[in-house]
MARKOL-777112 format. One record per residue (C-alpha): z, x, y. Coordinates in nm, 3 decimals, m for minus. Each point is the difference from the previous one (the first is absolute). Example, Ala and Ser with C-alpha at 12.3 -4.5 7.8 and 13.67 -1.06 7.14 Angstrom:
<zados>
<zado w="0.780" u="1.230" v="m0.450"/>
<zado w="m0.066" u="0.137" v="0.344"/>
</zados>
This chain:
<zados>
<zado w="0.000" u="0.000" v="0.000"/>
<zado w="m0.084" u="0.137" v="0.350"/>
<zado w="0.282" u="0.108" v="0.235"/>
<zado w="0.034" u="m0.269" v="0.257"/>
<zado w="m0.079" u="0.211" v="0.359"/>
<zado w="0.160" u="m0.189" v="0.302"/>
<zado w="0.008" u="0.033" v="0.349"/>
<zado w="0.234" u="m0.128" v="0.258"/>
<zado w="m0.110" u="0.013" v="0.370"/>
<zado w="0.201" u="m0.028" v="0.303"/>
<zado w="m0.133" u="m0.044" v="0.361"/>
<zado w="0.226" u="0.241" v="0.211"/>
<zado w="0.155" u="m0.144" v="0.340"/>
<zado w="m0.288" u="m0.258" v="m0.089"/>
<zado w="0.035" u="m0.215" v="0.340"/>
<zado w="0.069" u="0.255" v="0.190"/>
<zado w="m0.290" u="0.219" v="m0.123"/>
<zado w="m0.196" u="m0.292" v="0.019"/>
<zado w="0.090" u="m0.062" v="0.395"/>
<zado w="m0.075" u="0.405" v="0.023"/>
<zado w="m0.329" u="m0.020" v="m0.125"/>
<zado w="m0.083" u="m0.294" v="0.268"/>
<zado w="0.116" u="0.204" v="0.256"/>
<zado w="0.004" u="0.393" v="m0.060"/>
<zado w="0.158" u="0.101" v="0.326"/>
<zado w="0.283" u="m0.091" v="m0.221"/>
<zado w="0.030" u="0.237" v="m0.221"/>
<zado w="0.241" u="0.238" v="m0.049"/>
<zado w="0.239" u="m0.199" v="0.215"/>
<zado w="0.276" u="m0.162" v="m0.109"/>
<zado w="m0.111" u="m0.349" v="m0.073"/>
<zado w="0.197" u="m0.342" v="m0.089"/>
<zado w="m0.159" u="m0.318" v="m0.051"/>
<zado w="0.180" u="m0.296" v="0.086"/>
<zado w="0.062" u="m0.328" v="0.148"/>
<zado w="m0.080" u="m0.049" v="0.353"/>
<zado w="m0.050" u="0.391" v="0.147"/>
<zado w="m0.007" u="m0.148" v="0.343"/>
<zado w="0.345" u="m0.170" v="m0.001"/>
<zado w="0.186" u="0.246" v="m0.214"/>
<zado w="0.119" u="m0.153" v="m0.248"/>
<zado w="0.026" u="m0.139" v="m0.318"/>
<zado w="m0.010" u="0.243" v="m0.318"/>
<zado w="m0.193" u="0.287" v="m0.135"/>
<zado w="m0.272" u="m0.125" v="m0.252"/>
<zado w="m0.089" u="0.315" v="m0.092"/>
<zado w="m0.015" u="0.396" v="0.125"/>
<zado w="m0.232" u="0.301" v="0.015"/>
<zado w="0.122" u="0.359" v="m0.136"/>
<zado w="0.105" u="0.140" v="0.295"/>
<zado w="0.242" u="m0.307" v="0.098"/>
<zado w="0.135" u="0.034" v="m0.353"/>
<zado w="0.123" u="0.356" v="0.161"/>
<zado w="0.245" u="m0.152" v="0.243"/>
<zado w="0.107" u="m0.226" v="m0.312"/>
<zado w="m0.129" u="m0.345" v="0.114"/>
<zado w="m0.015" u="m0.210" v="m0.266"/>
<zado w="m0.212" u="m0.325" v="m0.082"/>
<zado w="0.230" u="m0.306" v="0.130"/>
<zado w="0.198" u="0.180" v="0.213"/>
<zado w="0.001" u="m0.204" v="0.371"/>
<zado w="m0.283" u="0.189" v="0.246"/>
<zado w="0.314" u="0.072" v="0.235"/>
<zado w="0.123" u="0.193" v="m0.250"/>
<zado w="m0.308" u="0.191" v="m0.082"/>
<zado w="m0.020" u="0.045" v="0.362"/>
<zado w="0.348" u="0.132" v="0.076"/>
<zado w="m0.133" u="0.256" v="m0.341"/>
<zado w="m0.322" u="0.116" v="0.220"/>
<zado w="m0.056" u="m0.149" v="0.312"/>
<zado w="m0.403" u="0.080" v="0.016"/>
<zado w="m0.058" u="m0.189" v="m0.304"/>
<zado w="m0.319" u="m0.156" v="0.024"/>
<zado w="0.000" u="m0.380" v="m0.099"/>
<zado w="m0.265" u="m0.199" v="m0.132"/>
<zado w="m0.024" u="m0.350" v="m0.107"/>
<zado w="m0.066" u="m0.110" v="m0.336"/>
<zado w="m0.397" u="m0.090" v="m0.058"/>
<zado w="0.033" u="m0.162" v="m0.416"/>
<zado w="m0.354" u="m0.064" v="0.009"/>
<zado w="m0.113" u="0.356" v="0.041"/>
<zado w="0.228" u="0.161" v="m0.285"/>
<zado w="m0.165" u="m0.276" v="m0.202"/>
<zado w="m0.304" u="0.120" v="0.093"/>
<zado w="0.096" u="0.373" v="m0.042"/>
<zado w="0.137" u="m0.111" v="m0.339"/>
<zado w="m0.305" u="m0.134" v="m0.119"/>
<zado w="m0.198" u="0.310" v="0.050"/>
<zado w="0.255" u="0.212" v="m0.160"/>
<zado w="m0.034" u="m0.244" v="m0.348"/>
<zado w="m0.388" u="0.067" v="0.068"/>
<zado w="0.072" u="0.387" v="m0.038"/>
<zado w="0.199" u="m0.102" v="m0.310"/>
<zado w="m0.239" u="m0.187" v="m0.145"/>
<zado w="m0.322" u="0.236" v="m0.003"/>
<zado w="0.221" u="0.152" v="m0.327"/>
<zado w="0.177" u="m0.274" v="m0.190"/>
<zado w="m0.014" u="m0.415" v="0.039"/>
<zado w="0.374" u="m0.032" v="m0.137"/>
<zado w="0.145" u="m0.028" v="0.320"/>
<zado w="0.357" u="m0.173" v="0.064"/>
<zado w="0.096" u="m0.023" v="0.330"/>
<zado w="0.375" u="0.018" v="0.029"/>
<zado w="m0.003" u="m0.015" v="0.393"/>
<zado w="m0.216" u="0.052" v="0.287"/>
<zado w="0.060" u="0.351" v="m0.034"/>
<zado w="0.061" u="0.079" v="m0.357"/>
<zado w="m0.219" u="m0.003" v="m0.351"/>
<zado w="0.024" u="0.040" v="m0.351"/>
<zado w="m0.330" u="0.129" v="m0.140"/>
<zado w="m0.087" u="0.059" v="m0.351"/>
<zado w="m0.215" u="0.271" v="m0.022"/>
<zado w="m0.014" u="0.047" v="m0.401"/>
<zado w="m0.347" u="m0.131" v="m0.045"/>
<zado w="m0.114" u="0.243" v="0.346"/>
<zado w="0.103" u="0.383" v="m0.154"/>
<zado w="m0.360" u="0.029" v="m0.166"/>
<zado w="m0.166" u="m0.072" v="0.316"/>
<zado w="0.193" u="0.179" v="0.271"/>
<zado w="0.221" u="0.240" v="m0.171"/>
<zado w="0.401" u="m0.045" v="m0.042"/>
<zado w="0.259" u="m0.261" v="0.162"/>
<zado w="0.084" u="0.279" v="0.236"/>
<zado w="m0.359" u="0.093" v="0.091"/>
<zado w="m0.053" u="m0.361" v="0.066"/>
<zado w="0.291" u="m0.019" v="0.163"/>
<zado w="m0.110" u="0.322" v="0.265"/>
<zado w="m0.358" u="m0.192" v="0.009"/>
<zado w="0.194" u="m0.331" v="0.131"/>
<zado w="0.238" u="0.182" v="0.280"/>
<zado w="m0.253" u="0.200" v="0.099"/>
<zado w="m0.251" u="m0.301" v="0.072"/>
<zado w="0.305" u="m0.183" v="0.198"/>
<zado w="0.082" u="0.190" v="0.266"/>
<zado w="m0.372" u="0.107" v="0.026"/>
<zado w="m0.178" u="m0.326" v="0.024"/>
<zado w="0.283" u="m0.211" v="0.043"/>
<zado w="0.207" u="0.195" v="0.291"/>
<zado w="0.360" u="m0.021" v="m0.224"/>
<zado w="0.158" u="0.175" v="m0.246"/>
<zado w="0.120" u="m0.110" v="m0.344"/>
<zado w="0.275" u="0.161" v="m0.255"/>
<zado w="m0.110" u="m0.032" v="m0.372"/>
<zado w="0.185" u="m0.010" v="m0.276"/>
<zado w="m0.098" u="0.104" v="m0.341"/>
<zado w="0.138" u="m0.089" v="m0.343"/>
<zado w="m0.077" u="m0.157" v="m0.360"/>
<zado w="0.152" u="m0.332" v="0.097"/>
<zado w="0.094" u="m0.207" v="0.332"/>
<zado w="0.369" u="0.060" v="0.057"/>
<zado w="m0.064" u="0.365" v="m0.005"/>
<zado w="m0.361" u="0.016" v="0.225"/>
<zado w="0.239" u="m0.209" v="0.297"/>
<zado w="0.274" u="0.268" v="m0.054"/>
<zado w="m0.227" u="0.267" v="0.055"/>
<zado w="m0.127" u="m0.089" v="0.302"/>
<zado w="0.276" u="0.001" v="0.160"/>
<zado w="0.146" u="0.293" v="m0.131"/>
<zado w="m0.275" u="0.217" v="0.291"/>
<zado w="m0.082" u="m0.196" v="0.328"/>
<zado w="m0.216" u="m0.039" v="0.222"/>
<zado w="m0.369" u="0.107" v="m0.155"/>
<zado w="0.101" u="0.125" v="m0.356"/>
<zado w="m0.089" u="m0.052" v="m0.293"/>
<zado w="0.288" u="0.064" v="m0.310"/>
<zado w="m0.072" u="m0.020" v="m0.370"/>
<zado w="0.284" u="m0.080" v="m0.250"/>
<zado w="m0.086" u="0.064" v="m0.340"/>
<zado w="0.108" u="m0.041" v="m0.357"/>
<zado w="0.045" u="0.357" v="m0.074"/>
<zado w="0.185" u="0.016" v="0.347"/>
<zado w="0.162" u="m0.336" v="0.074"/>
<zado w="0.375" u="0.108" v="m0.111"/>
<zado w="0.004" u="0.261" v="0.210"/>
<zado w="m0.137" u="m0.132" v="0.312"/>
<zado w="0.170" u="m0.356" v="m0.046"/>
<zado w="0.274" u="0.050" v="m0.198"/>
<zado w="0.226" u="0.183" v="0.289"/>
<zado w="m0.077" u="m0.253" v="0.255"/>
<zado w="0.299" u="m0.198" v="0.113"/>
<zado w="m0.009" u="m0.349" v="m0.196"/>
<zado w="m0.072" u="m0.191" v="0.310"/>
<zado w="m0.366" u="0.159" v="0.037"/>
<zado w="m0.073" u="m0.244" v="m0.303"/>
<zado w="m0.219" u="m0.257" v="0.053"/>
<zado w="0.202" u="m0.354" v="0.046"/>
<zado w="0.312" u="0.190" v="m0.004"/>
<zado w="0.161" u="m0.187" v="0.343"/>
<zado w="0.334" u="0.147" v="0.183"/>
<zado w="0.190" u="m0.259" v="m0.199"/>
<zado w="m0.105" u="0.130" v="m0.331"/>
<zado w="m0.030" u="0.355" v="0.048"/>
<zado w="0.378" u="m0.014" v="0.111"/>
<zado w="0.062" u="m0.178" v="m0.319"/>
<zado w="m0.141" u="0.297" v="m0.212"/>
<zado w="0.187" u="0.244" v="0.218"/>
<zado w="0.335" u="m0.171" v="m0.139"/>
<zado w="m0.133" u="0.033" v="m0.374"/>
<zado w="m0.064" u="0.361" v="0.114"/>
<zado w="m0.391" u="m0.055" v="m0.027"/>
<zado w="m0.098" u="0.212" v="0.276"/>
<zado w="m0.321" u="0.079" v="m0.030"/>
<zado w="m0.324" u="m0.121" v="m0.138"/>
<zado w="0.030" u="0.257" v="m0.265"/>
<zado w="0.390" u="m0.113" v="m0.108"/>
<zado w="m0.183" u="m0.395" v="m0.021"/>
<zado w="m0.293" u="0.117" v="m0.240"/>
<zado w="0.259" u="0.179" v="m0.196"/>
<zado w="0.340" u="m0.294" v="0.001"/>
<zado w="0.054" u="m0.175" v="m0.301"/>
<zado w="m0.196" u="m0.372" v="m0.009"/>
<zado w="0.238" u="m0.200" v="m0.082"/>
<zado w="0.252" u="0.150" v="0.280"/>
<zado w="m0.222" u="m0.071" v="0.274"/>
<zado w="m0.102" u="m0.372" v="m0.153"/>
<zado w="0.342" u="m0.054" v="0.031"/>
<zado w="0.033" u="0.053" v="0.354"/>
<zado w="m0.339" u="m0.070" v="0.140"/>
<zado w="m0.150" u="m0.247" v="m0.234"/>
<zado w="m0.392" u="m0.010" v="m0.065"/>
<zado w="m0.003" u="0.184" v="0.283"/>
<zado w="0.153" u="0.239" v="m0.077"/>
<zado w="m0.201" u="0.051" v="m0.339"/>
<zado w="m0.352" u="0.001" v="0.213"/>
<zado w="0.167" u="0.301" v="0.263"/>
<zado w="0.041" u="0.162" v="m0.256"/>
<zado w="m0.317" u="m0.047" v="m0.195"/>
<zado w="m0.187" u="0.119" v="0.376"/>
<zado w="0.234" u="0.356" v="m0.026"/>
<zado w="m0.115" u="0.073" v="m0.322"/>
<zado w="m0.327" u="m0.026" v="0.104"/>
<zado w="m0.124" u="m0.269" v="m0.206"/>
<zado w="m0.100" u="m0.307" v="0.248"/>
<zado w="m0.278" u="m0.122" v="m0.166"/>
<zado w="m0.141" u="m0.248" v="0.264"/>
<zado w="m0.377" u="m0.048" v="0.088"/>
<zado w="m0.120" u="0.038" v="0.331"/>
<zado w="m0.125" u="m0.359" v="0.124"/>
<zado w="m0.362" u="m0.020" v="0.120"/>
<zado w="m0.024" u="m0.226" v="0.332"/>
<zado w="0.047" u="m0.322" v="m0.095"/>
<zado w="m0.257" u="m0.305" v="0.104"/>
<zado w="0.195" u="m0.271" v="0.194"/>
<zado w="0.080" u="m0.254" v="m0.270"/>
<zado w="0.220" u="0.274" v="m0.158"/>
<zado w="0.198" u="0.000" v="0.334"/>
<zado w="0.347" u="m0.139" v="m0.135"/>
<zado w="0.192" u="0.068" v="0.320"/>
<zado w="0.034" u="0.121" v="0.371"/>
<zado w="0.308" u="0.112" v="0.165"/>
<zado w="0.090" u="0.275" v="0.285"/>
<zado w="0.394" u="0.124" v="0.035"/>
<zado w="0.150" u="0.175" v="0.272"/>
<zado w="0.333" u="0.241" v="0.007"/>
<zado w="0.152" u="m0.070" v="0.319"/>
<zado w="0.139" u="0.237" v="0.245"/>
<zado w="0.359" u="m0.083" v="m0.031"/>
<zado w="0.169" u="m0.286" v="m0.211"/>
<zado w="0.022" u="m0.323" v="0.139"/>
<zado w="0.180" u="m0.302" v="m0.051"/>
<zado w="m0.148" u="m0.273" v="0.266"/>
<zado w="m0.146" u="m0.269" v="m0.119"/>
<zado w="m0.238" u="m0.074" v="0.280"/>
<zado w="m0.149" u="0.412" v="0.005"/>
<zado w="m0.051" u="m0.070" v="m0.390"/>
<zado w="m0.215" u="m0.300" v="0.047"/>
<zado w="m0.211" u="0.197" v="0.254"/>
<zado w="m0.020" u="0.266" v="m0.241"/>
<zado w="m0.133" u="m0.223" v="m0.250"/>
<zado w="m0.247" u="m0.176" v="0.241"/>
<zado w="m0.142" u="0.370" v="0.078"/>
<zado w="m0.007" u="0.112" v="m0.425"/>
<zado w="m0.153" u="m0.363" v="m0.042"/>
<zado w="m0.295" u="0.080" v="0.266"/>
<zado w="m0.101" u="0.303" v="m0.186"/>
<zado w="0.034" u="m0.207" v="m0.355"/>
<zado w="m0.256" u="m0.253" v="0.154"/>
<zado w="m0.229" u="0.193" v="0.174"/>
<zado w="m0.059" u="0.238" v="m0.345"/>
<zado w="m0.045" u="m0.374" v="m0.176"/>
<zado w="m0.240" u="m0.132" v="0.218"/>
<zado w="m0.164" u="0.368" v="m0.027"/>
<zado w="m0.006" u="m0.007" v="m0.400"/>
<zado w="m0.145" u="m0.353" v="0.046"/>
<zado w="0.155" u="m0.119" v="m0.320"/>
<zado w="0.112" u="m0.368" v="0.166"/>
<zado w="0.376" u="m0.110" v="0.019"/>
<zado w="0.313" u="0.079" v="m0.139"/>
<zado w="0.284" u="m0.211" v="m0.144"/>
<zado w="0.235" u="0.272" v="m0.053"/>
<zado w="0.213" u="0.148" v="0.252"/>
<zado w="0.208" u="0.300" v="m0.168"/>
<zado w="0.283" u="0.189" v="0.232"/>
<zado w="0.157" u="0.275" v="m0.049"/>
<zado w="0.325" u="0.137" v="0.156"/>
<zado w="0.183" u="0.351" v="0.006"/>
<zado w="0.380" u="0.029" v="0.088"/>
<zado w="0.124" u="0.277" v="0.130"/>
<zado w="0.126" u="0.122" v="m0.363"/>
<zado w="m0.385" u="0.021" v="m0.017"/>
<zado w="0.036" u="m0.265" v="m0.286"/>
<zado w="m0.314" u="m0.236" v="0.015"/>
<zado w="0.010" u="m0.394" v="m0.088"/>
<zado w="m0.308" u="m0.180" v="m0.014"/>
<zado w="m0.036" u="m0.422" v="m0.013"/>
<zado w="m0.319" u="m0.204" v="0.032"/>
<zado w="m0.094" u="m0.374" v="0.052"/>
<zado w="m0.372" u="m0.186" v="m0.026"/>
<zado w="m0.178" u="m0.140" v="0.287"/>
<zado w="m0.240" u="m0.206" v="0.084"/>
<zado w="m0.325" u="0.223" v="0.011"/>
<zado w="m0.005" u="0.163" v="0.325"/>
<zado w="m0.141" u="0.308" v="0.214"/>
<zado w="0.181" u="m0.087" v="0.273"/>
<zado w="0.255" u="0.301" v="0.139"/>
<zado w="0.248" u="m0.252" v="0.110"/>
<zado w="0.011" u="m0.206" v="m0.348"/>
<zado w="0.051" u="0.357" v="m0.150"/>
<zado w="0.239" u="0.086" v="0.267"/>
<zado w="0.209" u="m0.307" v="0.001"/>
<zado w="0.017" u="m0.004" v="m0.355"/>
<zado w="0.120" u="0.366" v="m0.010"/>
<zado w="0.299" u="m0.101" v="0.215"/>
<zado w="0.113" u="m0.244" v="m0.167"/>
<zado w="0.034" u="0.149" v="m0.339"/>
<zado w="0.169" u="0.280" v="0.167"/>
<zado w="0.256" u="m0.270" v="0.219"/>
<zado w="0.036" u="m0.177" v="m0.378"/>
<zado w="0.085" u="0.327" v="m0.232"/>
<zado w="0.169" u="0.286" v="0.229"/>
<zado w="0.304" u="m0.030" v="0.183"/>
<zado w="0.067" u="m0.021" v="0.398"/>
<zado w="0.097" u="0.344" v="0.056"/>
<zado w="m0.197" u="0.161" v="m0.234"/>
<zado w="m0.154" u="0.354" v="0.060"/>
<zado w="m0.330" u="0.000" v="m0.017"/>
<zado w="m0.179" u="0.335" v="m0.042"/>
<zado w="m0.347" u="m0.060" v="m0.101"/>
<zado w="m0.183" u="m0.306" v="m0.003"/>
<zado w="m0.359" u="m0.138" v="m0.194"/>
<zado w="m0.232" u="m0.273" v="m0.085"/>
<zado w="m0.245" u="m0.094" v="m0.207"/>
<zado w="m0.208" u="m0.286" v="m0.098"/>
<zado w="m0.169" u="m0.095" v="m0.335"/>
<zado w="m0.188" u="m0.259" v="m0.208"/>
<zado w="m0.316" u="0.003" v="0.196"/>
<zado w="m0.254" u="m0.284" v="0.005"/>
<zado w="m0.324" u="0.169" v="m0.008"/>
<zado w="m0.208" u="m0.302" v="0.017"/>
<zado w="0.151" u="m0.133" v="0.357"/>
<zado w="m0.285" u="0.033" v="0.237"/>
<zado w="0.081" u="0.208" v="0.329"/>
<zado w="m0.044" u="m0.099" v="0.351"/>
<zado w="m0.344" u="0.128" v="0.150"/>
<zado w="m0.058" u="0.047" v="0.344"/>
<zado w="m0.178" u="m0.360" v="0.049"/>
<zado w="0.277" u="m0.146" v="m0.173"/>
<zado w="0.259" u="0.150" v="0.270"/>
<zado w="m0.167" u="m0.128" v="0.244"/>
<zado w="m0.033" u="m0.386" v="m0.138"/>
<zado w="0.197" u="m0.265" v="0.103"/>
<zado w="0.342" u="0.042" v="m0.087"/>
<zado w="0.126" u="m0.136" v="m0.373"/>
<zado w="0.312" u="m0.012" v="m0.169"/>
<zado w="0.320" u="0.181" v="0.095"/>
<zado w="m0.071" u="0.331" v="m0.229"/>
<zado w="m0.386" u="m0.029" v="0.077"/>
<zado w="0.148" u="m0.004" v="0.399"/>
<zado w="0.221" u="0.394" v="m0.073"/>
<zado w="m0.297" u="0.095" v="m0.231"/>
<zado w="m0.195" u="0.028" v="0.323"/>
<zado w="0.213" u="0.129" v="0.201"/>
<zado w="0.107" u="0.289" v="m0.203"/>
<zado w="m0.377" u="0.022" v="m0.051"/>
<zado w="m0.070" u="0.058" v="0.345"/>
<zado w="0.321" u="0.259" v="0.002"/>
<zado w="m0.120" u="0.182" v="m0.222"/>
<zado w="m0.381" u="m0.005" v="0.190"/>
<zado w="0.175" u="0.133" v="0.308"/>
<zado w="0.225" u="0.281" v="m0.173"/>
<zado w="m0.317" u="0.118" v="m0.197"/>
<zado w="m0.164" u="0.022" v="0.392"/>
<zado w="0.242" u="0.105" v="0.195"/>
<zado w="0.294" u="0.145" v="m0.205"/>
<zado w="0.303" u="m0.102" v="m0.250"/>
<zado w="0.226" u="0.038" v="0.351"/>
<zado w="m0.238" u="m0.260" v="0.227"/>
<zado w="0.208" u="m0.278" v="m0.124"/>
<zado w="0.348" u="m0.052" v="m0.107"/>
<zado w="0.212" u="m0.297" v="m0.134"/>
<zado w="0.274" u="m0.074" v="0.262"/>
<zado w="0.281" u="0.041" v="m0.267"/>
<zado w="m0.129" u="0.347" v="m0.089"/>
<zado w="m0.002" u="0.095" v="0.357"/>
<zado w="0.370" u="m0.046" v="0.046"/>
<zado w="0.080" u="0.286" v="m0.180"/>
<zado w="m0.080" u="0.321" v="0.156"/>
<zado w="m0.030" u="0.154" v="m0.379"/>
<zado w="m0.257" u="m0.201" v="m0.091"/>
<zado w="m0.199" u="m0.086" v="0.330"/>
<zado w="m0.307" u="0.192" v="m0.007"/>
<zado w="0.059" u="0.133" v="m0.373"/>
<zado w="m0.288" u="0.010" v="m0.228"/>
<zado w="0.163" u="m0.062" v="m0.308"/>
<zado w="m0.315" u="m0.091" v="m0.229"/>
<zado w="m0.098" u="0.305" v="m0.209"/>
<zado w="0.310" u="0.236" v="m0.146"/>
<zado w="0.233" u="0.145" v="0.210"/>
<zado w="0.145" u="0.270" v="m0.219"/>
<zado w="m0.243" u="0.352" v="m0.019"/>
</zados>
């Protein structure tokens, strides 16, 4: 059988390299990308290399970046373009393999087994790709290596930015093994402090601890972390999927300090559920009667609760609906940490709105905020996500102006 050959790539600093290569007199500054630059404030979406050097970190406030280095240069967050860039980048990708699984708008999985015979071994390939990036494309891109997924993501993170790191079998204990258990793949804070009490410190002491010792503590999970240290993850890559495999859509934000308000939480939810929507409409897979939450305390445990719908693609169904699961299953007074939805069971056969139907006479009540959010959505693609705002949204200094659609964390 032949050795799988995978490859993991990661977009460095992606929005911020993205906003670089739009403007070059950037460069070489340091760079944040955030709400509104103009009023100063909000929080950093993401960072360049050389703001990373006066440790500012993504969600940070921008007064605090700016109290770090007060010449950092601030730009606004433009979603469409790193789609754009993101799309060219999977172009690159796919000139050597079609088993492609996008894992974000800046990271891949690529399977590359069936591509050696052609264009030589997963790290020439691998050179080929990074090379082509920042040549054609303007960014750069780490690559990871490896005979199977959980190992390709580690590596490219292991050498940042414009690297590319092979782990193999012959060399995986070595390299791996020593790394601190929390460098694992779906190890969280939570459970990598649990291992440190079992005296599992490393990813080398998990591959190596007794089964049944760390099923006892950490359940199936525990038994898969420790299947991904010994190296044996066994999981395809996922070639894009056509729409009618689309199960769900969700976004999820960490917020910049833990809050317990009731009425900030709803307008966080109102700003995750415009993202949710817009990607719906985008995938153009009809309605959803799902609408999945998910919370984080600030023990960084997560609970998750759901409830059906009627169909809708409506932000403030989605919205409202979010809310109120949260007001009906957590606490006044909890802290909240990090918050998400999602939405599911799609109707693929429910007809969207065209243009000439926006502009017909007006119809039912969800025909009526069909429109509308239509024509939101017509301005925002013309003029920018920022040109228009929902009044609740704009209350909160955090959120007014923020660009929360694509991922937040680089």
């Amino acid at each position: 059988m032949q050795k799988r050959v995978i490859l993991y790539s990661d977009l460095n600093n992606f929005f911020a390299s993205v906003e670089i290569a739009l403007n070059p007199a950037l460069a070489g500054k340091p760079l944040i990308v955030c709400g509104d630059p103009k009023e100063r404030h909000g929080i950093v979406l993401a960072k360049n290399e050389e703001a990373k050097k006066y440790g500012i970190k993504t969600a940070e406030t921008v007064y605090s970046a700016l109290r770090k280095c007060p010449d950092l240069q601030m730009v606004g967050s433009h979603f469409h373009e790193y789609k754009r860039y993101s799309k060219r980048v999977v172009g690159i990708y796919s000139r050597y393999t079609d088993v492609i699984e996008k894992c974000s708008i800046d990271e891949c999985a690529l399977d590359m087994t069936g591509s050696t015979l052609l264009f030589g071994s997963g790290k020439e390939i691998a050179e080929r790709i990074r090379e082509e990036v920042k040549r054609e494309i303007g960014v750069t891109v780490s690559i990871g290596v490896s005979f199977n997924k959980v190992f390709a993501k580690l590596a490219s993170e292991l050498k940042k930015p414009d690297a590319v790191t092979e782990i193999r079998e012959d060399n995986y204990k070595k390299i791996v093994w020593p790394l601190p258990v929390g460098e694992l793949l779906f190890v969280g804070k939570s459970t990598a402090e649990t291992l440190h009490k079992l005296g599992i410190k490393t990813i080398g002491d998990l591959a190596n601890a007794d089964e049944a010792f760390v099923s006892h503590y950490l359940g199936k999970r525990g038994r898969q972390l420790r299947v991904y240290a010994r190296g044996e993850d066994s999981e395809p890559v996922k070639a894009v999927k056509e729409k009618e495999d689309l199960k769900s859509i969700g976004n999820s934000t960490t917020l910049p300090k833990d809050i317990t308000d009731r009425e900030e939480i709803k307008r966080w939810f109102y700003a995750l559920s415009e993202s949710v929507v817009a990607r719906l409409r985008a995938a153009d897979v009809g309605r959803a009667n799902t609408v999945h939450i998910v919370v984080r305390n600030e023990r960084l445990e997560d609970s998750t609760c759901q409830t059906k719908v009627p169909p809708t693609a409506i932000c403030g169904d989605v919205a409202k609906t979010a809310y109120e699961l949260y007001c009906r299953h957590f606490p006044i007074g909890t802290k909240v940490r990090m918050l998400g939805v999602t939405v599911s069971g799609f109707d693929y056969h429910v007809e969207q709105l065209s243009l000439d139907d926006a502009l017909a006479p007006q119809g039912a009540t969800y025909e009526k905020k069909e429109r509308m959010e239509n024509a939101v959505q017509m301005l925002r693609s013309k003029y920018g996500y920022a040109s228009l705002q929902r009044g609740l949204v704009l209350e909160d200094e955090k959120l007014n102006g923020l660009d929360i659609r694509g991922k937040k964390e680089e």
